[in-house]
N, C-alpha and C positions, 0 to 999 in steps of 0.2 A: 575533466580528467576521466571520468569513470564511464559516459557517453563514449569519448574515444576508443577506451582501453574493451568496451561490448562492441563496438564496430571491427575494431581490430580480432580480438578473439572471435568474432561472428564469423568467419571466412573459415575455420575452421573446428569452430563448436558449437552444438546446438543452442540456439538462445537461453532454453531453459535450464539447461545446465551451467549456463553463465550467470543467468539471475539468482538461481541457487547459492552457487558457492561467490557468488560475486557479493549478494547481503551479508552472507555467513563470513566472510574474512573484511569485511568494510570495518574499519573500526568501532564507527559513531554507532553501526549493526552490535557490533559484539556487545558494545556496552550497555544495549536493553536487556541482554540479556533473553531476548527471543533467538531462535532459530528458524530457518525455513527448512522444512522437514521434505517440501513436495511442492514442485510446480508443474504445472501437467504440461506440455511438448507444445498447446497450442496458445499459455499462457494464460489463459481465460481460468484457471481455479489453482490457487497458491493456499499450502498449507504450513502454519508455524505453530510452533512450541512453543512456551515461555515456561523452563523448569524454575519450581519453587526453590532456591537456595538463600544462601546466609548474602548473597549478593542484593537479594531484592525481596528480604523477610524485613517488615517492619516490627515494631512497634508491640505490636500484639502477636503477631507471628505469622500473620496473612501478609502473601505477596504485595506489596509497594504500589498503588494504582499509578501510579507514573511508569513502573515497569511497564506495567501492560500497556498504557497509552503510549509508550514510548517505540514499544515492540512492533506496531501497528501500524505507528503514526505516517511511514513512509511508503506502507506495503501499494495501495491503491494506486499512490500514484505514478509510481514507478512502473506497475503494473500497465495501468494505461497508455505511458510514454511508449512502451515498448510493443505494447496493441496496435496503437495506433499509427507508430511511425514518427518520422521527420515533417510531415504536413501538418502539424497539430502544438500545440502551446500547453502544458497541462501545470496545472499548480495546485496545491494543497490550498483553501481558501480556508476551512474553519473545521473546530473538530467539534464534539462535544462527548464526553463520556459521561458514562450514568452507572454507578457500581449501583451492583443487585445483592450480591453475597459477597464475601470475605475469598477469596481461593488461599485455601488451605492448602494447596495441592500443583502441580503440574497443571498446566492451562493450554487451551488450544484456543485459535481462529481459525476459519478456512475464509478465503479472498476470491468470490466468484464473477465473473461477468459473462452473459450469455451470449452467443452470436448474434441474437437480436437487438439484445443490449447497446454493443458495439454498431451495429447497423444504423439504429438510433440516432445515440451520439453523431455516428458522422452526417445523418442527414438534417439532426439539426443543427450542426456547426454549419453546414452547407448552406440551410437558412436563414439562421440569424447571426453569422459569422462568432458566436460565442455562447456559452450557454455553463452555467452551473451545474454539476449532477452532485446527488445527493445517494452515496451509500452507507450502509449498514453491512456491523460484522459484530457478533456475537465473542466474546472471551468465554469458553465453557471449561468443563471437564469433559477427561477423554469420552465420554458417551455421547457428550452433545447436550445433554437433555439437563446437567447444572448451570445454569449462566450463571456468571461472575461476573462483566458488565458488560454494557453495549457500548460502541464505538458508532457517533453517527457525526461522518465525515461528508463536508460538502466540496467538491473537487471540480475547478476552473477549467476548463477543456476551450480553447478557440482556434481557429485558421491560423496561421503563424503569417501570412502575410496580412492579415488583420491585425494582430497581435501587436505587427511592427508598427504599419502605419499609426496604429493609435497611440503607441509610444511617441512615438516623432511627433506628430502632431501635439501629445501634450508638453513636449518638451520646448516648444515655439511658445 
């Protein structure tokens, strides 16, 4: 549904203003309680929010770490579905988060992959028709320089006519 409806809008809005307001009004989005504040036009660096409210204050008063894993959890690979295109299979394989400090406070990620990055990836799908990447993203305060925790995400990237066959094939 949400593939179709950024094809559809794609013919007359820039992508990144579709993945923008397209997280921002997604339900399952709103209810982390992140926002995406900034996707830059060639998609390659995403930035979001997570405001500390009575929505996602636990306990002791520090933001909910499920909030922030949860804020996160989808940013990557959406990201790269839309990097990379329809030639390509991507999937969230494994998360792990690691709290550092409590965020008291307003929290940030920023979501980056580099042109070389991306050239990468496709040259190693190219070769071993699938491959695991493995990124990292910081939860801080607005300066950057408090972490609150890491996110270290490992994300399923293969050939989608690979993808298939090995579906089918296991399905036999």
């Amino acid at each position: 549904m949400y593939a179709t409806g950024v094809k559809l809008l794609g013919k007359y809005i820039k992508k990144n203003v579709i993945f923008k307001y397209g997280f921002n009004l997604a339900p399952m989005y709103r209810r982390t309680t992140g926002r995406v504040k900034n996707v830059s036009e060639d998609l390659l660096t995403i930035n979001i929010k997570i405001p500390l409210n009575y929505k996602n204050r636990n306990y002791v008063g520090s933001m909910f770490g499920g909030s922030m894993a949860s804020a996160t959890d989808p940013v990557f690979m959406v990201q790269l579905i839309n990097i990379l295109g329809d030639k390509y299979v991507v999937w969230d394989k494994e998360a792990t988060i690691k709290f550092k400090r409590p965020a008291r406070e307003t929290a940030y990620a920023t979501f980056h992959f580099s042109p070389d990055e991306i050239e990468k990836i496709k040259a190693d799908v190219a070769q071993k028709n699938e491959i695991s990447l493995i990124k990292e993203v910081n939860i801080t305060d607005k300066t950057g320089k408090v972490v609150f925790a890491q996110i270290i995400k490992t994300i399923y990237v293969a050939d989608k006519s690979h993808f298939k066959q090995k579906r089918k094939s296991k399905k036999q």
